[in-house]
Backbone bond lengths (Angstrom), bond angles and torsions (degrees), N, CA, C in turn:
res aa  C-N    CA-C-N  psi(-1)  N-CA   C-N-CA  omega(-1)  CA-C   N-CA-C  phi
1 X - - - 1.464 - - 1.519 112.20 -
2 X 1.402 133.47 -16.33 1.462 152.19 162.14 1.388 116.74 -118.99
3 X 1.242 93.43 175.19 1.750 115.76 171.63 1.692 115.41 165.76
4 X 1.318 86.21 138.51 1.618 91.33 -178.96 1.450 119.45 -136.74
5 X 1.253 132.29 145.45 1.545 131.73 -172.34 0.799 127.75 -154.95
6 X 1.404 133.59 89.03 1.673 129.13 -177.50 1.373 105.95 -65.52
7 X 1.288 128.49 -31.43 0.949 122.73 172.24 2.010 117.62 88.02
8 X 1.675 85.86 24.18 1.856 119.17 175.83 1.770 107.12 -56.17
9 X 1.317 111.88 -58.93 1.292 139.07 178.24 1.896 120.52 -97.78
10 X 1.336 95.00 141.12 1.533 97.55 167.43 1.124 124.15 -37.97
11 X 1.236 110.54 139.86 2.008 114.44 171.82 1.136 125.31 -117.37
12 X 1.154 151.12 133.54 1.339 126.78 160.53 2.012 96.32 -109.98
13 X 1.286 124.53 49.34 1.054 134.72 146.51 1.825 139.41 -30.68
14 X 1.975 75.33 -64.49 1.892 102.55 -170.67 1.577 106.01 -108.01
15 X 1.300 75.94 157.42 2.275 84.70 165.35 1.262 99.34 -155.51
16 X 1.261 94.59 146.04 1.440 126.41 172.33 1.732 130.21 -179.02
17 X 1.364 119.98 178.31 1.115 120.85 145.83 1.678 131.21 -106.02
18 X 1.421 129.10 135.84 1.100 144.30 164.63 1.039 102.45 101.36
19 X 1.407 123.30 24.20 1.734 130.31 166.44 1.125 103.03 -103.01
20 X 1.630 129.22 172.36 1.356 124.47 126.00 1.903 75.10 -154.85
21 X 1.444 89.38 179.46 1.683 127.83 160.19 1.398 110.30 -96.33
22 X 1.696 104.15 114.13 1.367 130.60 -172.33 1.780 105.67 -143.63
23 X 1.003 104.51 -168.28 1.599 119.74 -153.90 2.048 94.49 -148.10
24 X 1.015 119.89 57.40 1.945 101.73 179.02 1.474 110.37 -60.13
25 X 1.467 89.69 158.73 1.791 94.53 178.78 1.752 112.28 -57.60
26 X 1.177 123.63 148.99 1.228 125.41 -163.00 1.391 141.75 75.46
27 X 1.450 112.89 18.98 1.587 138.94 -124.55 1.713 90.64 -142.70
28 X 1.183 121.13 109.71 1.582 117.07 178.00 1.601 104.84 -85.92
29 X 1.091 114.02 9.86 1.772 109.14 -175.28 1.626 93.92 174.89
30 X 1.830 95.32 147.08 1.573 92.19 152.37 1.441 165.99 -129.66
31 X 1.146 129.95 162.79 1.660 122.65 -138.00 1.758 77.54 -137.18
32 X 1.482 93.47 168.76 1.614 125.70 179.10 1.505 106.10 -64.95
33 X 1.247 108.07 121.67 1.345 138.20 167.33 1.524 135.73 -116.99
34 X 1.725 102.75 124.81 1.608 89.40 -171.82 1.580 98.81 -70.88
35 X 1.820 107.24 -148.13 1.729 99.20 154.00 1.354 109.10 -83.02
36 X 1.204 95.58 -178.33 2.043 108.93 -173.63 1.517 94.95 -160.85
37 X 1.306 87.62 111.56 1.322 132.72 -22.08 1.540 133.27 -80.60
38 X 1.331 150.76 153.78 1.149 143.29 -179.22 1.296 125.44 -50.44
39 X 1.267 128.36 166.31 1.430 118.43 153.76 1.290 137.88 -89.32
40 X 1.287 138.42 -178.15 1.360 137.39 -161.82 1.768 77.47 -104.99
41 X 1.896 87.12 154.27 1.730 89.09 167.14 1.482 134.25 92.75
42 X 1.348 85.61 -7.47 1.892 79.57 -168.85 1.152 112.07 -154.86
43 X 1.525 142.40 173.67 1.053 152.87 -141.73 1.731 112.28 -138.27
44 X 1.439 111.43 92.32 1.685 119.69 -177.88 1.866 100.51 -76.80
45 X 1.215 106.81 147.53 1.133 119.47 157.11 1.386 142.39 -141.12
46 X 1.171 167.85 65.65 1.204 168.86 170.22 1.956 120.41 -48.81
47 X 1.509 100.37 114.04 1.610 101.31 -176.78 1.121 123.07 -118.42
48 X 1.360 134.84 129.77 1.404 129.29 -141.85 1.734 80.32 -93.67
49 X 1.229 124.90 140.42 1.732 133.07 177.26 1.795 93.96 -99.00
50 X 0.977 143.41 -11.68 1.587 116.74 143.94 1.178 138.61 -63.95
51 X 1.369 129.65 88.85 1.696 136.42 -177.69 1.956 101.30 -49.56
52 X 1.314 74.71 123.63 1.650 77.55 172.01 1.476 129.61 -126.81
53 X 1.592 129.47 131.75 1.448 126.28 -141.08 1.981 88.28 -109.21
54 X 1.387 88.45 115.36 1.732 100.10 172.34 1.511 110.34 -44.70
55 X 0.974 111.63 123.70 1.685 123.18 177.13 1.611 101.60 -77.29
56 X 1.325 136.15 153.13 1.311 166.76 174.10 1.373 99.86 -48.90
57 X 1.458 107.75 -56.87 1.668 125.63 -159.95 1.775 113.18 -131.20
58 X 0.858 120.95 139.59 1.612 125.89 170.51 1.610 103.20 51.80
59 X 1.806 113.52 56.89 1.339 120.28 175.87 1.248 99.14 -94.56
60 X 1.654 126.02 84.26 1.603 115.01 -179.01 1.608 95.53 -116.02
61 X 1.188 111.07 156.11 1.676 114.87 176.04 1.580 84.66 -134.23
62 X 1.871 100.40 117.22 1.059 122.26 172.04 2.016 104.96 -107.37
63 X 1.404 100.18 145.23 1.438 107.11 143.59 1.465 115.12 -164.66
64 X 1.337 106.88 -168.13 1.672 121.84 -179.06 1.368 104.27 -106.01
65 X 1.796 120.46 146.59 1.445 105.28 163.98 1.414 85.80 -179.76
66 X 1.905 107.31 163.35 1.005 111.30 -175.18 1.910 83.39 -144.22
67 X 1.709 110.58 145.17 1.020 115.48 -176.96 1.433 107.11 -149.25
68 X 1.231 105.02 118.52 1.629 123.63 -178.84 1.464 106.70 -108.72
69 X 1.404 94.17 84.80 2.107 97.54 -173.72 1.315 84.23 -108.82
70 X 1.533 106.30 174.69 1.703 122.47 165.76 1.525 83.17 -69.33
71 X 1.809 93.74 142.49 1.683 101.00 158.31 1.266 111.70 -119.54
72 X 1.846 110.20 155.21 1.248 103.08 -174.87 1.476 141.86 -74.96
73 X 1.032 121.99 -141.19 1.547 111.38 -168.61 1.830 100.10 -91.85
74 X 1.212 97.08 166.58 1.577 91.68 -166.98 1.643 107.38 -71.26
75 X 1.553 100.02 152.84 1.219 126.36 -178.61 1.709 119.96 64.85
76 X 1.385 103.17 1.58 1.674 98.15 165.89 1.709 133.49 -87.79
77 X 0.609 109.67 154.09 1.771 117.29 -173.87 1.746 119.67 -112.79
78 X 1.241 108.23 135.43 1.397 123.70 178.26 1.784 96.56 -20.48
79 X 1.569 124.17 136.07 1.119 121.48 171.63 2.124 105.21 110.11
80 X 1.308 102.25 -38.02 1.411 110.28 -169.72 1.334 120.00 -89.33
81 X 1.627 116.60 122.13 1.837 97.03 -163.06 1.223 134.00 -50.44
82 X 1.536 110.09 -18.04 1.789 110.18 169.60 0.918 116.86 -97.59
83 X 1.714 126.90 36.83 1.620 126.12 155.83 1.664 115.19 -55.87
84 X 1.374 93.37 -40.74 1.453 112.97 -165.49 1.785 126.91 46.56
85 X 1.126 137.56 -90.73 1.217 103.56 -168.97 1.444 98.35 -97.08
86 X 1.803 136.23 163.23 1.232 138.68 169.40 1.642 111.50 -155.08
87 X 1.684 107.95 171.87 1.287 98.95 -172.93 1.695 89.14 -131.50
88 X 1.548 109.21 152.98 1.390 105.78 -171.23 1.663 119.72 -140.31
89 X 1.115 144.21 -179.15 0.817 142.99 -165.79 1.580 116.34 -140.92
90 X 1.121 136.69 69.62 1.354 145.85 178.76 1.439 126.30 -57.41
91 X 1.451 106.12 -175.61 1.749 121.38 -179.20 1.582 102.54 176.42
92 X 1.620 82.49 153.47 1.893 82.61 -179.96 1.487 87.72 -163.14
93 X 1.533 114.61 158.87 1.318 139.88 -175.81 1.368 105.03 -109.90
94 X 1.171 121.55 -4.26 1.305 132.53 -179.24 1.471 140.11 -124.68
95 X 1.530 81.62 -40.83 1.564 112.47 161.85 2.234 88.69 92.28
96 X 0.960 116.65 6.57 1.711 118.61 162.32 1.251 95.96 -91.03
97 X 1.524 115.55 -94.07 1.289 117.69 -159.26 1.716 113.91 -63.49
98 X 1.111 106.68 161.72 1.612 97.65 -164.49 2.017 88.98 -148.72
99 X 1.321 81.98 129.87 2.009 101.37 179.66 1.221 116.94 -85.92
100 X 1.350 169.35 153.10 1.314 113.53 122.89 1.881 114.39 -95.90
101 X 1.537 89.44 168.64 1.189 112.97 -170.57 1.761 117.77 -63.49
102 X 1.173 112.48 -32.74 1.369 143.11 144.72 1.488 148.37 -102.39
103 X 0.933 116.83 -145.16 1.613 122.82 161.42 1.472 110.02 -117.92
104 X 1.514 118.73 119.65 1.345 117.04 169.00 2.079 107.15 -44.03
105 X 1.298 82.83 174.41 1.644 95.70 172.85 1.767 114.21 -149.61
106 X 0.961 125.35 -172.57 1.464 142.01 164.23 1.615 107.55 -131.89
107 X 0.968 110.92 -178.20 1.606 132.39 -175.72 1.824 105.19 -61.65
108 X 1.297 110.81 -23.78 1.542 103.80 174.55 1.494 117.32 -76.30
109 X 1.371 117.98 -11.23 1.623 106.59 173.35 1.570 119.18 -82.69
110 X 1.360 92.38 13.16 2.179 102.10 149.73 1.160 99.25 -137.05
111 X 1.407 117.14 159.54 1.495 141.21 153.04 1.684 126.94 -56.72
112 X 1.717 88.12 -37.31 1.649 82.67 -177.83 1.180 107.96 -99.32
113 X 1.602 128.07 15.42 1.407 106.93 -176.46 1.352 94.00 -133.08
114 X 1.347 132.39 12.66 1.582 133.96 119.93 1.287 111.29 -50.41
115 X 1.084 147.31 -57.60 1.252 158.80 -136.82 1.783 101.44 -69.49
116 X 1.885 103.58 -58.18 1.072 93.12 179.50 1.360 102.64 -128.01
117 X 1.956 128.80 88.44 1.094 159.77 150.45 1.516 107.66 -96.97
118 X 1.604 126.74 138.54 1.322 109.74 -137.43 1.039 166.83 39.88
119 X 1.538 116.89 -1.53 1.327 147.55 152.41 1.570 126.92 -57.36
120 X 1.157 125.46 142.96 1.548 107.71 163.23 1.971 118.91 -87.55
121 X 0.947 87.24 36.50 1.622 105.87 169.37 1.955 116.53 -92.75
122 X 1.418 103.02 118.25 1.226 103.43 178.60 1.389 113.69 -97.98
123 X 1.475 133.85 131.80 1.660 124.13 168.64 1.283 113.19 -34.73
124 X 1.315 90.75 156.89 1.972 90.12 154.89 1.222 118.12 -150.06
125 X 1.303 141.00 148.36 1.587 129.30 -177.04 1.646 127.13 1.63
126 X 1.072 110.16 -26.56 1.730 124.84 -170.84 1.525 103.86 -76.23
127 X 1.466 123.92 -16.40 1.357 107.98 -131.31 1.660 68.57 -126.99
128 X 1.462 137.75 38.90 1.446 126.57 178.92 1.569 109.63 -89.40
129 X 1.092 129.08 162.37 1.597 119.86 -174.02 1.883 78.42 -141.80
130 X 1.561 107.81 145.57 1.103 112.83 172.32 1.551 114.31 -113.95
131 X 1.594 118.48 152.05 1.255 97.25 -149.19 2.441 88.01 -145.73
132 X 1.091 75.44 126.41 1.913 77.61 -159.01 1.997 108.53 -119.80
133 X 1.291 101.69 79.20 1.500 121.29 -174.76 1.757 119.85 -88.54
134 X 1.196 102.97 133.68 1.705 114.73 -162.46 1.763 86.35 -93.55
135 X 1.695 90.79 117.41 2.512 93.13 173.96 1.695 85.85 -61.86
136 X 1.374 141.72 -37.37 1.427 115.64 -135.48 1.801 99.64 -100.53
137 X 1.623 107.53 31.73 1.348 128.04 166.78 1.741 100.02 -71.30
138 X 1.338 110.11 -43.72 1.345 111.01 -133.41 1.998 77.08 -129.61
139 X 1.269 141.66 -59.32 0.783 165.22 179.00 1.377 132.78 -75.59
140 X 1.235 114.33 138.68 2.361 106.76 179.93 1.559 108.73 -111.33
141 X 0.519 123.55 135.41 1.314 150.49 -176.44 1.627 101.05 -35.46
142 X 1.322 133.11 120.26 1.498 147.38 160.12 1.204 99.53 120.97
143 X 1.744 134.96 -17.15 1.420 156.56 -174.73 1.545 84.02 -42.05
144 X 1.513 108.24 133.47 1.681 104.61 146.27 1.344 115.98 -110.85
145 X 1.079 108.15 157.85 1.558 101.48 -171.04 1.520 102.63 -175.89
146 X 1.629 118.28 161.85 0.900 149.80 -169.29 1.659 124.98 -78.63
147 X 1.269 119.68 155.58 1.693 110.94 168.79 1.572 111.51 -145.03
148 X 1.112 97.58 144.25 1.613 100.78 -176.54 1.585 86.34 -145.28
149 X 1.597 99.53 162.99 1.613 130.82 156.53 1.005 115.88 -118.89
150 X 1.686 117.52 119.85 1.348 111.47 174.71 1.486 98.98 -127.24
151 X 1.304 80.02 157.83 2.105 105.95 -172.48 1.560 101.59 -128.90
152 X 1.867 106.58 100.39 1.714 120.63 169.50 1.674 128.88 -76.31
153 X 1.027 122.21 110.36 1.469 101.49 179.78 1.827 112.81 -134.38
154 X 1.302 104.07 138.86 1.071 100.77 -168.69 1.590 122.63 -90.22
155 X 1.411 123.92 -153.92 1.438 102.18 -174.05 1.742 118.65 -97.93
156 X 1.380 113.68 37.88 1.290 127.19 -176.76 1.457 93.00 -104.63
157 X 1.262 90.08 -117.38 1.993 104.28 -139.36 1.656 94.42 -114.35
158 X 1.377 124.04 162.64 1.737 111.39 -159.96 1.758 65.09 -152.11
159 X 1.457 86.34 175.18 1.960 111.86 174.00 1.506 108.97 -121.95
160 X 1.504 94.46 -170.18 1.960 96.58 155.04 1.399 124.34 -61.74
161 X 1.107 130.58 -29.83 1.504 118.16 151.92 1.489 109.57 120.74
162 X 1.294 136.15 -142.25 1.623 124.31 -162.46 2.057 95.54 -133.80
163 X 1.009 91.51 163.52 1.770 102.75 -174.94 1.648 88.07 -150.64
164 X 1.428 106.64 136.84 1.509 117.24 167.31 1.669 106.65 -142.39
165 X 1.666 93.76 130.40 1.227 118.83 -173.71 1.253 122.33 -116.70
166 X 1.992 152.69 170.11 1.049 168.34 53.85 1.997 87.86 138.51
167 X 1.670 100.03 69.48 1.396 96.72 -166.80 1.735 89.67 -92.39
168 X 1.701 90.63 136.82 1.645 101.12 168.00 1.751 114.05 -139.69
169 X 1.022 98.42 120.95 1.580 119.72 -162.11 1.375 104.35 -92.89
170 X 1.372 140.15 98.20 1.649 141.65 -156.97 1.293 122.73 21.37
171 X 1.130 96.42 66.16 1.784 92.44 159.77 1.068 130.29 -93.81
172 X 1.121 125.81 55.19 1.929 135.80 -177.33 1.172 129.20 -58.67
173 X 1.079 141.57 166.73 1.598 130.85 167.55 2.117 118.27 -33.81
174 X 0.718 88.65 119.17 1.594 75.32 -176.05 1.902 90.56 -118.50
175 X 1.498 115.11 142.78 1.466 122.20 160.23 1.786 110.12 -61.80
176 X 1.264 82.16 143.34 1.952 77.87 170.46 1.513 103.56 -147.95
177 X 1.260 109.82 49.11 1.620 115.63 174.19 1.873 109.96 -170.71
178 X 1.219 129.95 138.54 1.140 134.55 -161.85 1.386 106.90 -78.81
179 X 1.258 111.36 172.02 1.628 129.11 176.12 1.889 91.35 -60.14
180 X 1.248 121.56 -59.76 1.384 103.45 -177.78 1.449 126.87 -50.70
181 X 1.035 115.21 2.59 1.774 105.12 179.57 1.496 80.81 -147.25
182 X 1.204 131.66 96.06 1.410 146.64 135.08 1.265 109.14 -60.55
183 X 1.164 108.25 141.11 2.011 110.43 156.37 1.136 117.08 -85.15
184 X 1.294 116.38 137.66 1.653 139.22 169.64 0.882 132.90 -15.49
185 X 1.867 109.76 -63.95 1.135 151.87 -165.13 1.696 122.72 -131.91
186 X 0.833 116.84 155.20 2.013 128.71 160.08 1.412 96.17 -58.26
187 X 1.209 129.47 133.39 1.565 151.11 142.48 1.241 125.58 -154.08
188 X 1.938 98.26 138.95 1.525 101.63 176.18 1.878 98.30 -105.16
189 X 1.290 98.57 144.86 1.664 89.68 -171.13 1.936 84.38 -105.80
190 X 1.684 89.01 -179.60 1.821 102.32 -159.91 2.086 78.46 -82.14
191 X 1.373 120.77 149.26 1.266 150.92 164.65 1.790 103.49 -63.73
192 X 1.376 86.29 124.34 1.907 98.41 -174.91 1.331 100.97 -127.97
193 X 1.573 119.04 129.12 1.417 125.17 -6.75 1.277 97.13 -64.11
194 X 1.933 104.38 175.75 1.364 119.17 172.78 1.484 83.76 -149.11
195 X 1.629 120.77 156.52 1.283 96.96 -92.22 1.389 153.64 13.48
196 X 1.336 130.73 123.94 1.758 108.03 -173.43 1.828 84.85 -162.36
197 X 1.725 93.06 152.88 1.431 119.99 171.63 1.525 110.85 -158.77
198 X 1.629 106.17 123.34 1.078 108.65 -11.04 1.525 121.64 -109.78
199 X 1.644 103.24 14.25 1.652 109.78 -164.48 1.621 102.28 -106.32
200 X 1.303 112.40 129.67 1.876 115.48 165.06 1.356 94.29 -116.51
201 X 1.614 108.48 165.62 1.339 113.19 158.94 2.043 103.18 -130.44
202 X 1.802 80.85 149.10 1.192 103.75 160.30 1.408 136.95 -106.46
203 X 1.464 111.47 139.84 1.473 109.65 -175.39 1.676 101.70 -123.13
204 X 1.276 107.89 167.82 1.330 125.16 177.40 1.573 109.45 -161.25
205 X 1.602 92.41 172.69 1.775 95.33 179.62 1.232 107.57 -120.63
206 X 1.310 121.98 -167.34 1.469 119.11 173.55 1.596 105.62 -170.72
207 X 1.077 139.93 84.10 1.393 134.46 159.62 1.295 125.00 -19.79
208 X 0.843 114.26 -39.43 1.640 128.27 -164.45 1.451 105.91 -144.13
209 X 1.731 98.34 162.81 1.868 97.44 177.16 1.639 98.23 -93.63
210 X 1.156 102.25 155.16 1.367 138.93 -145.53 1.500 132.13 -154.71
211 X 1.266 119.13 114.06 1.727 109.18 166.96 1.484 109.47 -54.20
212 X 1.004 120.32 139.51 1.413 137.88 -177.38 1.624 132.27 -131.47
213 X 1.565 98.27 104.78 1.636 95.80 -179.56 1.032 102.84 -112.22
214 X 1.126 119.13 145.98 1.724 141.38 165.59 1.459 110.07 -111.92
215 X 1.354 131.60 128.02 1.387 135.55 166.92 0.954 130.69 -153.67
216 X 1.420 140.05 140.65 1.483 138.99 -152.30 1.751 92.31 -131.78
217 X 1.676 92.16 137.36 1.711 108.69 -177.99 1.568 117.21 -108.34
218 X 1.059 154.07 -177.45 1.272 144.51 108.51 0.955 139.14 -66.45
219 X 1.647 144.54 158.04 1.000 135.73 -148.48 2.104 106.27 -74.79
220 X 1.525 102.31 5.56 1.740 93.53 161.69 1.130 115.93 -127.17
221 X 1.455 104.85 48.65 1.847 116.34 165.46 1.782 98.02 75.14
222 X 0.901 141.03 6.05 1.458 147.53 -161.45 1.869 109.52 -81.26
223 X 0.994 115.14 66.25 2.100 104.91 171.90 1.423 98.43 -8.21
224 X 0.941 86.69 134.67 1.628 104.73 -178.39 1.788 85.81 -124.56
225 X 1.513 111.61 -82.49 1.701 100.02 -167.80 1.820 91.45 -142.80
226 X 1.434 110.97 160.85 1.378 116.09 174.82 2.012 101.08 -100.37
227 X 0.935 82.67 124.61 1.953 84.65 162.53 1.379 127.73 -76.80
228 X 1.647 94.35 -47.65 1.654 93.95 -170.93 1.927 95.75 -149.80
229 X 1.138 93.17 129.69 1.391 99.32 174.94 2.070 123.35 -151.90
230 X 1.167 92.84 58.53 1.409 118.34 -173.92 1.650 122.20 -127.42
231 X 1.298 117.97 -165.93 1.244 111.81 -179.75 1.563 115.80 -115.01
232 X 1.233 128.60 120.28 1.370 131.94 -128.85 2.036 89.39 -117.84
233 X 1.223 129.02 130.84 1.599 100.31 147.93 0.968 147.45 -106.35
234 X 1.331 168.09 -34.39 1.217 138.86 151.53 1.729 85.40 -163.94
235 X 1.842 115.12 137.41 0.877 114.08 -136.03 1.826 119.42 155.06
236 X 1.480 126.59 141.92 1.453 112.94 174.81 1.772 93.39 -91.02
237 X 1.397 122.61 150.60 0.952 130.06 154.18 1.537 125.72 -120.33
238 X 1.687 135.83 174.89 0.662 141.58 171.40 1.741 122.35 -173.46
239 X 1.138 95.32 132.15 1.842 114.99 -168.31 2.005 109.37 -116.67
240 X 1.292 91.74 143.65 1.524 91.26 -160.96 1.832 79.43 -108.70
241 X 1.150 105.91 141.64 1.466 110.84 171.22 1.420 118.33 -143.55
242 X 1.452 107.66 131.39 1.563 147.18 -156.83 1.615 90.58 -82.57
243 X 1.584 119.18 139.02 1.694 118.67 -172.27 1.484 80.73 -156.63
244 X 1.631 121.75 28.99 1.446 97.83 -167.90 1.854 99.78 -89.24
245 X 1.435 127.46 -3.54 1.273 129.30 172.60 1.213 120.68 -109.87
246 X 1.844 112.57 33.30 1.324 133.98 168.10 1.422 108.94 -106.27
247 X 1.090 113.99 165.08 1.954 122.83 157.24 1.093 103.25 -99.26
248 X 1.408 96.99 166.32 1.064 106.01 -168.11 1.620 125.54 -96.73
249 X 1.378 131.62 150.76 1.203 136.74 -148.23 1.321 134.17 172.74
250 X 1.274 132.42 -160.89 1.626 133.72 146.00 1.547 111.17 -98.02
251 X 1.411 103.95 144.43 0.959 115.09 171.21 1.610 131.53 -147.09
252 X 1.158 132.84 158.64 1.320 134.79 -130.62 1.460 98.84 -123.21
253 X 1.514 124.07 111.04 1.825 119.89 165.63 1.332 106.19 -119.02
254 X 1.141 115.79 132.05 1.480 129.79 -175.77 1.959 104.46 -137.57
255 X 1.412 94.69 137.68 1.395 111.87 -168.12 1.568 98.62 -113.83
256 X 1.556 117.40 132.58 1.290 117.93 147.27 1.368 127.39 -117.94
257 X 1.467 120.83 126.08 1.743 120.82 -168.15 1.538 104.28 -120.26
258 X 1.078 119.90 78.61 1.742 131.53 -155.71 1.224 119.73 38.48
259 X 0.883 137.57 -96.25 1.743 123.58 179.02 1.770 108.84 -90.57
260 X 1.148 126.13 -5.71 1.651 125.08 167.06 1.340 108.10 -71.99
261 X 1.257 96.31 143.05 1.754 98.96 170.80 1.788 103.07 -158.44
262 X 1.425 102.03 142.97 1.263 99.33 -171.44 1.806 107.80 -151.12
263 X 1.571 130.66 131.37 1.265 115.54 167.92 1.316 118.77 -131.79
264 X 1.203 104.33 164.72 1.665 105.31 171.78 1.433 115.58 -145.62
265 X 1.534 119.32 -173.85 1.386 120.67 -168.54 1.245 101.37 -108.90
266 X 1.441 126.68 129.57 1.520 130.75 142.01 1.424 138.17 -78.09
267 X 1.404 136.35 146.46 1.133 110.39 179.24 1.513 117.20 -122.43
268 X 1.584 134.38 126.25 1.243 136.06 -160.34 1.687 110.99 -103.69
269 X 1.336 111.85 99.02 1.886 91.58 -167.31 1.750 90.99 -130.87
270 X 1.232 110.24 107.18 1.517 145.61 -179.71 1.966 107.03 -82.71
């Protein structure tokens, strides 16, 4: 029902061709890499061999990545023949047919990695964009199913190519204590580690069931991302949360459990 992988240590997780797990220069750790640069022509793939069953609630498939593909001609969108090259994010119930979970992209769904596509400029850790997708877009809930990354390129011109990082496959609030030992009271406890890079987790309590928001700010009140925003029942919880496509900083989580509300400071130092 989860999975998570920074991808610190060896895996024998994934398969494919034109991937592996590497470390590039400029790279504080390492994550999945096509080649760099790719080739013209052909079709990369990488498939995660853990089947994973869509959860009910908090089915998000998060990761990190930065992708310097050719992009297409202006104003077209994933699907249109002059997208030309893109990188995508799939699923299958079968492991034939293949969904994706989103909309592929090219190098224009950032600024800075348009910026330097055709360049002799290589990314480097800075240049990660984090990217946080709901399976039950595409998918219903108990579905098992599959994941792959694929990287398209056509017979023109290719870049440095795609890197995927700090993949976490539903990690939602999960209870970790029974109906016999309920808590008392509402509490948000302080986030461990503090300092942390780039994952802390948060816990809280809940006496009672409850609508439940979780949300993290920056240090100028700014939504940054929601964690949890459902109806929770009564219970300790705790959510591990991914900041690896943040900078680094303070940052702000505040809980509301119907009329409770409570926040505190995190600290992100990269």
């Amino acid at each position: 029902s989860n999975y998570t992988n920074n991808f610190n240590t060896a895996s024998t997780d994934f398969s494919g061709a034109g991937f592996s797990i590497a470390q590039p220069a400029g790279f504080n750790s390492p994550a999945i890499n096509s080649l760099h640069p790719y080739a013209v022509n052909t079709t990369y793939t990488y498939n995660l061999l853990v089947p994973i069953i869509v959860a009910s609630s908090n089915s998000f498939f998060e990761y990190d990545d930065i992708a310097i593909v050719e992009p297409g001609d202006a104003g077209t969108k994933f699907g249109d023949t002059a997208f030309w090259d893109y990188v995508v994010v799939e699923g299958s119930k079968d492991g034939i047919t293949w969904t994706p979970i989103a909309d592929g992209y090219d190098c224009r769904y950032n600024t800075r990695w348009s910026a330097i596509f055709g360049t002799s400029t290589n990314p480097d850790s800075t240049y990660y964009v984090h990217h946080k997708i709901d399976l039950q877009n595409k998918f219903a809930a108990g579905d098992q199913i599959l994941i792959r990354f694929r990287l398209f390129s056509d017979e023109a011109l290719t870049g440095w190519g795609w890197i995927i990082d700090n993949l976490s496959i539903q990690q939602g609030p999960l209870a970790v204590e029974n109906n016999a030992a309920l808590p008392k009271q509402f509490a948000l406890m302080q986030n461990y580690p503090n300092p942390f890079n780039p994952t802390t987790t948060i816990k809280f309590a809940l006496p009672q069931a409850e609508n439940v928001k979780l949300e993290i700010f920056d240090s100028l009140g700014r939504l940054v991302e929601t964690i949890v925003n459902s109806r929770l029942e009564a219970g300790y919880y705790n959510y591990k949360w991914n900041a690896g496509g943040y900078a680094s900083g303070v940052y702000i989580y505040r809980l509301r459990a119907g009329s409770y509300t409570s926040t505190k400071k995190l600290n992100l130092v990269k």
